[in-house]
Legacy VTK file of the C-alpha trace (Angstrom):
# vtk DataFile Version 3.0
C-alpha trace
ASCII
DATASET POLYDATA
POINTS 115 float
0.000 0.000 0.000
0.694 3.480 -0.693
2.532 6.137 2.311
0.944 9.345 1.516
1.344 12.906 2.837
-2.360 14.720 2.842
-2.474 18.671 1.728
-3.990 20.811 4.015
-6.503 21.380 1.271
-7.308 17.790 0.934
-10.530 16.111 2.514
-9.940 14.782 5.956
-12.741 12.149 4.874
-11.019 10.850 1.901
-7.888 10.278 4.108
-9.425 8.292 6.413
-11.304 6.158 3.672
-7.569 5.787 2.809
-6.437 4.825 6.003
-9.246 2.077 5.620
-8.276 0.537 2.447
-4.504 -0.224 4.135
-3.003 2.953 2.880
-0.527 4.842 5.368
-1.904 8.587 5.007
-0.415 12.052 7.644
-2.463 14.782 6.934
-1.380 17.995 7.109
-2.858 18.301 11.012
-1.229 15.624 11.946
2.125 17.104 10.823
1.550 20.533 12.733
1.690 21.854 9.382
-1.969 23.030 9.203
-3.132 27.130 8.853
0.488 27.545 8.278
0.149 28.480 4.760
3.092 26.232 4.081
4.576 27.116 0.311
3.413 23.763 -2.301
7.371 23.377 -2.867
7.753 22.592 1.480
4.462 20.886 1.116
6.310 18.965 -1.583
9.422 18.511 0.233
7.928 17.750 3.738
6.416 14.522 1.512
9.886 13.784 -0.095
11.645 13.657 3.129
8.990 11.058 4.685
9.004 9.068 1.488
5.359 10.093 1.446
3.475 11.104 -2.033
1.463 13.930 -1.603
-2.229 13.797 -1.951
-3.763 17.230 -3.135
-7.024 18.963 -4.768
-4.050 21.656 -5.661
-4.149 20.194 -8.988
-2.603 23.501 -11.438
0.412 24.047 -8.940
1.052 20.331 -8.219
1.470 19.515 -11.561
3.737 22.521 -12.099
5.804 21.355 -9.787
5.962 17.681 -10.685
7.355 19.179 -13.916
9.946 21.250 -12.236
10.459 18.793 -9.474
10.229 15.340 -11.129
12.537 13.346 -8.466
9.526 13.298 -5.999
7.887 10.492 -4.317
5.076 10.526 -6.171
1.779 13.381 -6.825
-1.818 12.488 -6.474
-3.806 15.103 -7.987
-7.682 15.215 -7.638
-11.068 17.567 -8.336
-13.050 18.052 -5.431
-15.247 15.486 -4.761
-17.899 15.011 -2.257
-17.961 11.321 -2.332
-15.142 10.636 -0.275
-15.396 7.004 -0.203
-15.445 7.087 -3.675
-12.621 9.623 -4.640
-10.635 7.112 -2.343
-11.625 4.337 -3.902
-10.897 5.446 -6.863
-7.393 7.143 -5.929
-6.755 3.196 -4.299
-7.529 1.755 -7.622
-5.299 4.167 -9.102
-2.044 3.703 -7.348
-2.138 0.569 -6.405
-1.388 -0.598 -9.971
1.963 0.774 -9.677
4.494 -0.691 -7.541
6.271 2.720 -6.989
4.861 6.146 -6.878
8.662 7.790 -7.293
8.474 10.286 -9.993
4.588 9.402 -11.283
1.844 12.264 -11.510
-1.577 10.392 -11.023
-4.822 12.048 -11.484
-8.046 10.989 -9.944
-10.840 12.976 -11.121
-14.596 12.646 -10.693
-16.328 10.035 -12.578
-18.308 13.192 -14.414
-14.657 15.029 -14.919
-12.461 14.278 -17.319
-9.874 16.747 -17.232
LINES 1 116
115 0 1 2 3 4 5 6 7 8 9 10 11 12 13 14 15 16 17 18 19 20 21 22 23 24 25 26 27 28 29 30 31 32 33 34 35 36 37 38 39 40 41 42 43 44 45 46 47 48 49 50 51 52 53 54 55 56 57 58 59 60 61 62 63 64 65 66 67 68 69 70 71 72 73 74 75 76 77 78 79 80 81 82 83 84 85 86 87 88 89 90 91 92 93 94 95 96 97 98 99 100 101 102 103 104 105 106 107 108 109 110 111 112 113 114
């Protein structure tokens, strides 16, 4: 299973559906890094140096940076989604056909999105 590092922006819910399907998820809170308005390249970073990808709805500056910063751990980017369970499922059936996330950009978009 996947270790990921939860965005401040990213839905607590959809973390703990996560944490649920075996994944190994530290949100933001958890890190004391919350209302900080921690820059996405130490959001980035913080992620890199737990071996953590980095699960985000911060989709246009994520992928910037997985451009500029392609040594990473891995990006998840996703639309908002009210479904949690869903948008978790779905990020879960995403990764886990990969047996590394170093490097990879994955987006998990609504079923109704497709960009």
């Amino acid at each position: 299973m996947a270790r990921f590092y939860s965005n401040e922006n990213f839905p607590l819910l959809t973390a703990v559906n996560l944490r649920e399907l075996g994944h190994e998820v530290m949100t933001a809170f958890e890190a004391g890094n919350a209302n900080r308005r921690v820059a996405d390249e130490a959001v980035l970073a913080y992620a890199m140096s737990g071996n953590r990808a980095v699960l985000t709805i911060n989709r246009k500056h994520f992928i910037a940076l997985h451009h500029r910063t392609p040594t990473h751990c891995g990006i998840v980017v996703c639309s908002l989604d009210s479904d949690f369970a869903g948008q978790a499922n779905r990020i879960h059936a995403a990764v886990s056909i990969h047996a590394d996330l170093t490097g990879m950009l994955i987006r998990v978009n609504r079923p109704d999105q497709t960009f």
